[in-house]
C-alpha positions as CSV (number, residue, x, y, z in Angstrom):
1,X,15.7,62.4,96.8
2,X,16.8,58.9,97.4
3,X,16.9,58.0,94.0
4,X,18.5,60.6,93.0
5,X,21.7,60.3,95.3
6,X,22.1,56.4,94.2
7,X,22.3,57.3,90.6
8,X,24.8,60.2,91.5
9,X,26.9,57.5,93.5
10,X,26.9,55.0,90.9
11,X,28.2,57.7,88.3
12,X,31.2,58.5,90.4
13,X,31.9,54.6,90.5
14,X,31.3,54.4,86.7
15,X,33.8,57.3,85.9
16,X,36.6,57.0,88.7
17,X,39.6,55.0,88.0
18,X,43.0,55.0,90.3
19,X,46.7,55.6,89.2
20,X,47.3,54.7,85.5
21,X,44.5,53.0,85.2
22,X,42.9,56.7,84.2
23,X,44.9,56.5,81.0
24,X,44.5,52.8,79.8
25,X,42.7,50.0,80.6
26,X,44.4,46.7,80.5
27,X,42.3,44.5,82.8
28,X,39.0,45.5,84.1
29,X,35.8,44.4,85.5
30,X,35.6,41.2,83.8
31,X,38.7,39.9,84.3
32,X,38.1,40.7,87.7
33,X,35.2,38.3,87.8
34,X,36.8,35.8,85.5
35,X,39.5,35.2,88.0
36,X,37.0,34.7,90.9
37,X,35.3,32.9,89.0
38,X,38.1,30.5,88.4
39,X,38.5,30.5,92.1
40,X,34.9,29.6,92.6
41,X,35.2,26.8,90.3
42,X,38.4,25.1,92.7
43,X,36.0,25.6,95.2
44,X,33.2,23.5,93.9
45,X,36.3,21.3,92.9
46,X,36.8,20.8,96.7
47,X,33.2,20.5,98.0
48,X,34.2,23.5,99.8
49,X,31.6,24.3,102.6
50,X,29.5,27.3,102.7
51,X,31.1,28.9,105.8
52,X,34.8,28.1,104.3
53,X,34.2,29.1,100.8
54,X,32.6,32.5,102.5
55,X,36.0,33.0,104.3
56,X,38.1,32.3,101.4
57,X,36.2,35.0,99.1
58,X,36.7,37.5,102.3
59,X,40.5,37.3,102.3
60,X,40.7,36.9,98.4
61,X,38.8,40.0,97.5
62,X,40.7,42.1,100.6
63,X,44.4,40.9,99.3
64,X,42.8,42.7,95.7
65,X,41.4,45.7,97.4
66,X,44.2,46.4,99.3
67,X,46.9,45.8,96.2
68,X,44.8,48.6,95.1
69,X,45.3,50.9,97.7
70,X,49.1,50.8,97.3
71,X,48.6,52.8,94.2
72,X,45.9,55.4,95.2
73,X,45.8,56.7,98.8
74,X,42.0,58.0,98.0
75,X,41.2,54.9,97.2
76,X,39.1,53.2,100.7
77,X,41.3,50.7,102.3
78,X,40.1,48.1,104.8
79,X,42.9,48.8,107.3
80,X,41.8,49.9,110.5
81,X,37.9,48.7,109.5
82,X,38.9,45.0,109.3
83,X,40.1,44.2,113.1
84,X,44.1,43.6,113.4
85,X,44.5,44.8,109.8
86,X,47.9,46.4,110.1
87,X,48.9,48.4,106.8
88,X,51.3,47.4,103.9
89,X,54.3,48.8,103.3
90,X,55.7,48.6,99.9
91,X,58.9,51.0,98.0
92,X,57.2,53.6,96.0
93,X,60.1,52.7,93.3
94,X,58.3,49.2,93.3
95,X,54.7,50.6,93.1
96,X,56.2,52.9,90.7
97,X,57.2,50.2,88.3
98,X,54.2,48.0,88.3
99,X,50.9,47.9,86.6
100,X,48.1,48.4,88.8
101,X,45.7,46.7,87.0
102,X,47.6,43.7,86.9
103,X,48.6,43.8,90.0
104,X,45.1,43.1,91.1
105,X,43.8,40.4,89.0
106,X,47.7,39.0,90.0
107,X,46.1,39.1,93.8
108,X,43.2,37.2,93.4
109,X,45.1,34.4,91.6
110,X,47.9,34.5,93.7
111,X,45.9,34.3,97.6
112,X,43.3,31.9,96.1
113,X,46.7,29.7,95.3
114,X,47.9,30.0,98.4
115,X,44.7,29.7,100.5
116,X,42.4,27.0,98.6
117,X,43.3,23.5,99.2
118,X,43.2,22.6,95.6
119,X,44.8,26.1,95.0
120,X,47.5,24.4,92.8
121,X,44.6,24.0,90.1
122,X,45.1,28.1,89.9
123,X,48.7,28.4,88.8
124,X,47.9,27.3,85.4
125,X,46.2,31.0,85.5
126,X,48.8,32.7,86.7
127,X,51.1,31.8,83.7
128,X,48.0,32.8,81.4
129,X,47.5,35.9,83.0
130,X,51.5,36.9,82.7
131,X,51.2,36.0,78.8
132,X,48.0,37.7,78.4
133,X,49.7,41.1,79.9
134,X,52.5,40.5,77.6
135,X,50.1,40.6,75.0
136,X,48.7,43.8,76.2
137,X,52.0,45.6,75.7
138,X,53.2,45.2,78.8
139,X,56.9,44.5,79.2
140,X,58.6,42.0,80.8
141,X,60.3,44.3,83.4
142,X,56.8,45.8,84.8
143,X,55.4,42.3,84.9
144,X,58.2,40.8,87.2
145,X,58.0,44.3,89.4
146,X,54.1,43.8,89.4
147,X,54.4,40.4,90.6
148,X,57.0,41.3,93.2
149,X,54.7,43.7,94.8
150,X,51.7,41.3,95.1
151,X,53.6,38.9,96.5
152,X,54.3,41.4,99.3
153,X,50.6,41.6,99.7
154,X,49.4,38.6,99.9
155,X,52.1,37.5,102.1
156,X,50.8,40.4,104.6
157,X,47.3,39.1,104.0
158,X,47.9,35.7,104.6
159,X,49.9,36.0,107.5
160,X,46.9,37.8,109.0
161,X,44.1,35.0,107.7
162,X,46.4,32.7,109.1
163,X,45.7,34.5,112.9
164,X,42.1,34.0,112.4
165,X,41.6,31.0,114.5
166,X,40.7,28.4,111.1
167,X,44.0,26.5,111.5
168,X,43.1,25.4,115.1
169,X,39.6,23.9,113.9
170,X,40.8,20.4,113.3
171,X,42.2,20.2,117.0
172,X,39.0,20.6,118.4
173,X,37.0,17.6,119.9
174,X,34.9,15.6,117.8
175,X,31.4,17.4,117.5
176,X,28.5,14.6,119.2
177,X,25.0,14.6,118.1
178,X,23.0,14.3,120.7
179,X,20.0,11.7,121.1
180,X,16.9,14.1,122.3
181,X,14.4,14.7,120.0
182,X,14.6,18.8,119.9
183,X,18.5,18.0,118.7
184,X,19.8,17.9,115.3
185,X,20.8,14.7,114.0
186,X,21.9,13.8,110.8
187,X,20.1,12.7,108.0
188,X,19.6,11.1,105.0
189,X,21.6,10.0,102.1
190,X,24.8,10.5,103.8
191,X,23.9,11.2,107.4
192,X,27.1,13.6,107.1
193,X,28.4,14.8,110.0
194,X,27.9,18.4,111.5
195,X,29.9,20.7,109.2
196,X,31.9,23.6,111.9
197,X,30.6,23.3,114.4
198,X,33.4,25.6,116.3
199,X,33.3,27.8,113.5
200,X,32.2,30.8,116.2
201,X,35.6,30.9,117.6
202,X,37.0,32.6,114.3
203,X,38.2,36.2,114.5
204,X,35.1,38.0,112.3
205,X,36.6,40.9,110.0
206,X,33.9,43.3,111.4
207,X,31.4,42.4,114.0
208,X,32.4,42.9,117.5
209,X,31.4,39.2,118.3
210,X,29.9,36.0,117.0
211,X,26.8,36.6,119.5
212,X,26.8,40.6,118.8
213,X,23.7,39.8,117.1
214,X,22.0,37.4,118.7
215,X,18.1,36.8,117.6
216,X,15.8,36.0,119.7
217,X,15.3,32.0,120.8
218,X,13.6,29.8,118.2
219,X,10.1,27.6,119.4
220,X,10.8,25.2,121.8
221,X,10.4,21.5,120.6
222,X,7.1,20.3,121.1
223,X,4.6,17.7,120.2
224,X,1.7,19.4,121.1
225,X,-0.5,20.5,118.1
226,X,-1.2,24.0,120.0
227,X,2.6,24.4,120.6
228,X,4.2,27.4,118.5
229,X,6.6,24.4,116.9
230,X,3.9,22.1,116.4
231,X,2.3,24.5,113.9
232,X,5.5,25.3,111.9
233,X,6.2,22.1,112.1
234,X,2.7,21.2,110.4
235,X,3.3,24.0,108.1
236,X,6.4,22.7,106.4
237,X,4.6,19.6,106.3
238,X,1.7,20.7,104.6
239,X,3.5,22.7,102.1
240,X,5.4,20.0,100.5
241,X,1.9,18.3,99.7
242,X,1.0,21.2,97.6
243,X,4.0,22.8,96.6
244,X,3.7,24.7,93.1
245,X,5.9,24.8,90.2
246,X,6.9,27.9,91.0
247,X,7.7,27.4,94.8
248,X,9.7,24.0,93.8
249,X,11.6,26.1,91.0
250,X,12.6,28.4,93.9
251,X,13.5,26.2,96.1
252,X,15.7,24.6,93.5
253,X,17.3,27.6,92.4
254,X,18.7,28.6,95.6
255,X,20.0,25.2,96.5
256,X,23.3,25.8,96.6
257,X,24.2,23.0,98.6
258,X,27.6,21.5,98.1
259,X,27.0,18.4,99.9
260,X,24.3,17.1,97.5
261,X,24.2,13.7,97.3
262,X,21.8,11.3,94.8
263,X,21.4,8.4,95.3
264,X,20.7,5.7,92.7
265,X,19.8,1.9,94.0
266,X,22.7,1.1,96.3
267,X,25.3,3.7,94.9
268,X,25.7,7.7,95.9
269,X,26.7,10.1,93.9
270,X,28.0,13.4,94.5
271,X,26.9,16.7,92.8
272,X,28.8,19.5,93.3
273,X,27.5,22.6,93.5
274,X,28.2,26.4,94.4
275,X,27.9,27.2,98.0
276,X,25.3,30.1,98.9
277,X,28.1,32.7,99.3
278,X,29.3,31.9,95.9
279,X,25.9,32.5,94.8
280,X,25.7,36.1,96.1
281,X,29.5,36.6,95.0
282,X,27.9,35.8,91.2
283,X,25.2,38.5,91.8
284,X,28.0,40.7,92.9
285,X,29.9,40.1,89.7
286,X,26.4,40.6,87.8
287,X,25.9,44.3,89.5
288,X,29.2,45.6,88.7
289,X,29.5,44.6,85.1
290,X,25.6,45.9,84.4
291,X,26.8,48.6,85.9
292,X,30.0,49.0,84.0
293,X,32.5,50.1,87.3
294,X,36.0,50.3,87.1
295,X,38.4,47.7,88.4
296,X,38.9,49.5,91.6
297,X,35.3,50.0,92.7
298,X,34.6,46.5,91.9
299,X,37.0,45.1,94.0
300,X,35.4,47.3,96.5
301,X,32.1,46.1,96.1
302,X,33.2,42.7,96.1
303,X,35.6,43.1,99.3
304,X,32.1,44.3,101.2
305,X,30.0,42.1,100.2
306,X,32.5,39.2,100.7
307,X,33.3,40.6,104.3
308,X,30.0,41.1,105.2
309,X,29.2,37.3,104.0
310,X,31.9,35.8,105.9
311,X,30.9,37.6,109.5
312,X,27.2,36.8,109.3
313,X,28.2,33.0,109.0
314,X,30.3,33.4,111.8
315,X,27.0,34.8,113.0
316,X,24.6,32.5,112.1
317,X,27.2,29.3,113.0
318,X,26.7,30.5,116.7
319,X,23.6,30.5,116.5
320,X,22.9,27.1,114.9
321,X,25.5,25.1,117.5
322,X,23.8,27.0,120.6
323,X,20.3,25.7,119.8
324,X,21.2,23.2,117.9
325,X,17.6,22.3,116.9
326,X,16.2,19.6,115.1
327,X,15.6,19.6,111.1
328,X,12.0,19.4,110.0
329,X,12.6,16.1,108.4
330,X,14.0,14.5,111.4
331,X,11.1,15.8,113.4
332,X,8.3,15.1,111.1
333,X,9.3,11.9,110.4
334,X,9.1,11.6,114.4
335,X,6.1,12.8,115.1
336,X,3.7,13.3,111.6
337,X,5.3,10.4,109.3
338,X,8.0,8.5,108.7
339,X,8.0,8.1,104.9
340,X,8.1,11.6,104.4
341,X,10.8,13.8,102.6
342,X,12.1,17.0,101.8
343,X,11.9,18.4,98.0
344,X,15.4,19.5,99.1
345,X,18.5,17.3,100.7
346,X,18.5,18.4,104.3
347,X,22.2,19.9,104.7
348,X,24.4,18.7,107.7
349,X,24.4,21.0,110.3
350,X,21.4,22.4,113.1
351,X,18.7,24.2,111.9
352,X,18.1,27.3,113.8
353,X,18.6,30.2,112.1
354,X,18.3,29.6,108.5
355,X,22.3,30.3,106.9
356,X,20.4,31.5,103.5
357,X,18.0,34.1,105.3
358,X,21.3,35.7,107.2
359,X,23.7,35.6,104.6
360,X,21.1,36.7,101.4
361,X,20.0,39.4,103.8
362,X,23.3,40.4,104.7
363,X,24.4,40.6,101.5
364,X,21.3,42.4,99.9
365,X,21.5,45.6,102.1
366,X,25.6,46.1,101.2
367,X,24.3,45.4,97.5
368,X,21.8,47.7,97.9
369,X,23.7,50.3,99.7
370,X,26.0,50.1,96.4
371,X,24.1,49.8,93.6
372,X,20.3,51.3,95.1
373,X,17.0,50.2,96.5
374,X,15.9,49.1,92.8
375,X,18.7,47.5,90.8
376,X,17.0,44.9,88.5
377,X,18.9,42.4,86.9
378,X,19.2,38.9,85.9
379,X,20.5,36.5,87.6
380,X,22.2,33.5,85.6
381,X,24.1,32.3,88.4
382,X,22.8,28.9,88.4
383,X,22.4,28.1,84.6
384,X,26.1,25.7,84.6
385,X,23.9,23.8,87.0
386,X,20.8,23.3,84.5
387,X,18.9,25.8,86.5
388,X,17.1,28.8,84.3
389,X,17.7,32.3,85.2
390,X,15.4,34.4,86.9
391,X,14.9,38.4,87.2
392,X,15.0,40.4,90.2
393,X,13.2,44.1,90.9
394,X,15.8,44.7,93.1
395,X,18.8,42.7,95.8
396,X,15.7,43.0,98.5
397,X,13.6,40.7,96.4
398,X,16.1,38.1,95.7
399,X,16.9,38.5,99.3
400,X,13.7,37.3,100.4
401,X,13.3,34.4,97.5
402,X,16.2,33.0,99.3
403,X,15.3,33.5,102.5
404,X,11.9,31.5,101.5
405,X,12.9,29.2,99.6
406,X,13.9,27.3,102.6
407,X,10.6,26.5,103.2
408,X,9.4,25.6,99.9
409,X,12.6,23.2,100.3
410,X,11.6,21.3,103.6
411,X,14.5,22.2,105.3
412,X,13.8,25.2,107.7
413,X,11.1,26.4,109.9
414,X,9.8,29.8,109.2
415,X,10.7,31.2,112.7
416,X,14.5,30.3,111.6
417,X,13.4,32.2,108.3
418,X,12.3,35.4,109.5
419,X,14.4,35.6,112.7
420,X,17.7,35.0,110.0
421,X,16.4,37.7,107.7
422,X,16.3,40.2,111.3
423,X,19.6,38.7,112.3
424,X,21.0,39.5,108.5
425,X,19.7,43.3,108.7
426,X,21.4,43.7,111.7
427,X,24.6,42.6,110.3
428,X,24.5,44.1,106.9
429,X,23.6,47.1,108.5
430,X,26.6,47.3,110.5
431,X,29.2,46.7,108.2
432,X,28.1,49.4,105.8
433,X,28.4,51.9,108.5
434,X,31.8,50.3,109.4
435,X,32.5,50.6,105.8
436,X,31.2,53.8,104.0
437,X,32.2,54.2,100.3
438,X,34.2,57.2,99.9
């Protein structure tokens, strides 16, 4: 019976479109995923951290979602899901003279613009995107009006990202490791220091609180070999000694760590990568073209998921900085030997619980509450980084690759692993039921 109401769902998302979009399609799917994936790319540009980029896609993909809404009433808006999301007003002669497609591909553009620091890069795209309309027989007149109504948007969106609490992050004192040996301290090649660590004091889109789902404490620090820590500590360890081709081709494909550094001799290089979000914002993308949904369902899908994302790092961030426990290199090096080494760079922040496990899991239940419990597909995300693709049963099993691959990496316990994946079920299953599809 379960089976049978997923494929029923994911008709009605193949087949639905919204205002004239019924009668023509100008921009679709594609371009929608094009365009954030231009945004992705200023992203990597900037070294963007995971728990930024996570927020950007949120506000991105809502300014889209909600430019759609101004054309179909039936179509599910986030105001009054998304807390302090007041609705937009725009003329009906405006709406009336625009391009709804358009208009929504003319929102990502435009709030990735205005929001990314490198945004700038993006208004080359905006002039493409006008000529490429003008090329789809679309006149001059309902270009200008489509633009003036996104800007009305976006303005309403990002007066309300700008409420959020991310602007008063730089005021905030100067984050201090501290010296005990349970603590996080930074690590090598760049011994960066900790990335956000008030990021808990941002306004989430859905979640009551950053500590609403709070998982249970992590294994005290100890050097006792029949301590709880001891052994996972052993474990990680261990595991690096006999780590398999497959377990090291894991770990590598769910890196995803912008602050990668190599370093050759004396000299340090940087290589930039997506950030973890963006990889589950590619998957996204993936799903809804397999799947063939129309522009407005897929900006849907990709608000959700983005939303969802963004709340379970303000999540797991709470977490991280309350505990703030030690990295297993740090620790092994301590207390089991100093020459050791992770497969994977250690990233700059505590380790307790594991950001992959609660984001991956997070986003896998609203991707599976979308698409169904057994969506295969393949997953090329990572192949602009060298990395081959791999093929997934369903969002659950590439949930839990992720979630594992920490370990194969050398840079989380497994209690921060399975207590993340509990912490990400929690969350994802919250914002689907603050956010059914209609």
């Amino acid at each position: 019976m379960k089976k049978t109401i997923v494929f029923v769902v994911a008709v009605i998302w193949v087949n639905c479109g919204f205002g004239q979009s019924q009668n023509k399609i100008r921009f679709g799917t594609n371009d929608y995923v094009v365009a954030l994936k231009h945004a992705t790319d200023v992203m990597v540009n900037d070294v963007t951290s995971p728990v930024a980029a996570s927020r950007y896609y949120g506000y991105i993909n809502l300014a889209a979602n909600e430019t759609i809404a101004r054309f179909d009433n039936q179509h599910p808006s986030f105001v009054g899901i998304v807390k302090g999301l007041n609705n937009i007003t725009v003329d009906d002669k405006l709406i009336e003279n625009s391009d709804s497609q358009l208009a929504v591909i003319f929102a990502l553009y435009k709030t990735a613009t205005r929001l990314l620091p490198s945004g700038y890069l993006l208004k080359k795209n905006v002039d493409s995107l006008k000529l490429v309309a003008k090329k789809r027989k679309l006149t001059s007149d309902k270009i200008n009006a489509t633009n003036e109504l996104v800007d009305k948007v976006v303005e309403h969106v990002l007066k309300f990202a700008h409420a959020d609490g991310f602007v008063k992050l730089s005021g905030r004192r100067r984050f201090t490791p501290k010296t005990s040996d349970e603590s996080w301290q930074p690590t090598a090649p760049g011994f960066i220091s900790a990335i956000e660590p008030y990021w808990n004091t941002l306004r989430p889109f859905i979640l009551d609180s950053c500590s609403q789902f709070d998982p249970d404490p992590p294994n005290k620090y100890s050097a006792d070999p029949n301590s709880g820590f001891y052994r996972e500590l052993k474990e990680v360890y261990e595991l690096r000694k006999k780590l398999t081709k497959e377990q090291a081709a894991i770990a590598m494909f769910w890196d995803c760590n912008p602050f990668a550094l190599q370093q050759v001799g004396h000299l340090e290089f940087g290589i930039k990568k997506i950030s973890p979000g963006s990889h589950w914002i590619g998957i996204t993308g993936i799903a809804c073209k397999k799947q063939k949904l129309s522009l407005s369902r897929t900006a849907y899908a990709h608000t959700m998921v983005s939303i969802g994302m963004s709340d379970a790092f303000i999540s797991c961030w709470n977490t991280k900085y309350k505990y703030n426990r030690v990295r297993p290199e740090t620790a092994i090096k301590k207390l089991l030997d100093r020459n050791w080494s992770p497969l994977l760079q250690t990233p700059p922040f505590p380790e307790y619980t594991s950001g992959h496990s609660v984001i991956s899991t997070t986003a896998s239940a609203i991707l599976t509450h979308l698409f169904g419990d057994h969506y295969s597909y393949v997953d090329n995300t990572e192949e602009e980084f060298g990395l081959t693709s791999r093929k997934f049963i369903s969002f659950a099993a590439a949930s839990k690759e992720a979630a594992v691959s920490r370990l194969y990496g050398g840079i989380h316990f497994r209690d921060a692993i399975e207590n993340g994946v509990k912490e990400g079920e929690k969350i994802g299953k919250y914002v689907i039921k603050a956010c059914p599809v209609k």
